[in-house]
C-alpha positions in Angstrom: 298.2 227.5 61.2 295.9 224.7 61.2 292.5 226.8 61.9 293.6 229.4 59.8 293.8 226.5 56.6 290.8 225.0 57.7 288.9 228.9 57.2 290.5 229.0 54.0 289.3 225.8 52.8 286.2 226.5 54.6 285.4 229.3 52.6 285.5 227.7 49.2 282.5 227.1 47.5 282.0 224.9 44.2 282.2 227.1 42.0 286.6 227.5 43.7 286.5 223.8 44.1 285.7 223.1 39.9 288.4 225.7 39.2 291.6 224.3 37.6 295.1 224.7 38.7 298.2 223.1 37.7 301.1 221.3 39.4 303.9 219.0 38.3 303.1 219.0 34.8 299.2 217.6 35.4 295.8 220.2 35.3 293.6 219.4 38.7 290.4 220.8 40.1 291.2 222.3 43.0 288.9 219.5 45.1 290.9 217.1 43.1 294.0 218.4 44.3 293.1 218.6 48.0 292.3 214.9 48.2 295.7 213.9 46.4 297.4 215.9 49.1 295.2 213.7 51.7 295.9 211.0 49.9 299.6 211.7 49.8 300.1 212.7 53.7 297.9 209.5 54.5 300.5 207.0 52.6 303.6 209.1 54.5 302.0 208.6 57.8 302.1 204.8 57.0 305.7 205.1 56.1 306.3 206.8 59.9 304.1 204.2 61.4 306.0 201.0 60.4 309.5 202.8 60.7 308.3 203.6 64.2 307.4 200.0 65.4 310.5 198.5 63.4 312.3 200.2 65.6 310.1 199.3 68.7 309.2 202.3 69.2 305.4 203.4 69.5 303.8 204.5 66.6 302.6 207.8 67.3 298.2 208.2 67.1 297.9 210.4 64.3 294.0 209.8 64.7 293.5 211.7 68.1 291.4 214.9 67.2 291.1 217.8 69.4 288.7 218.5 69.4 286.2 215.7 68.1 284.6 217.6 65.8 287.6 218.0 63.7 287.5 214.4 62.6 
């Protein structure tokens, strides 16, 4: 699933990215949107994190990429 989003966003060019689309009552670019959904899973993966180690348990590494490049 995840190479076959990556193609998709892959493919858009400015012209998609400057193209409006609405959600939850607010108008977005699309870029715009992609970087609040970033920015949304980014602030989750902190909530997992600290749950994790309050519990003692090891956070997992969300920052391993395979492969490198991905990063």
């Amino acid at each position: 699933m995840q190479s076959r989003n990556m193609a998709i966003v892959e493919g858009f060019d400015a012209e998609r990215m400057a193209l409006q689309v609405w959600f939850s009552d607010r108008k977005w670019t699309v870029q715009g949107f992609l970087w609040a959904m970033y920015g949304h899973r980014n602030y989750h993966i902190g909530n997992i994190d600290t749950y994790c180690r309050l519990a003692g348990a090891r956070a997992p590494d969300y920052f391993q990429f395979n492969p490198v490049e991905m990063a």
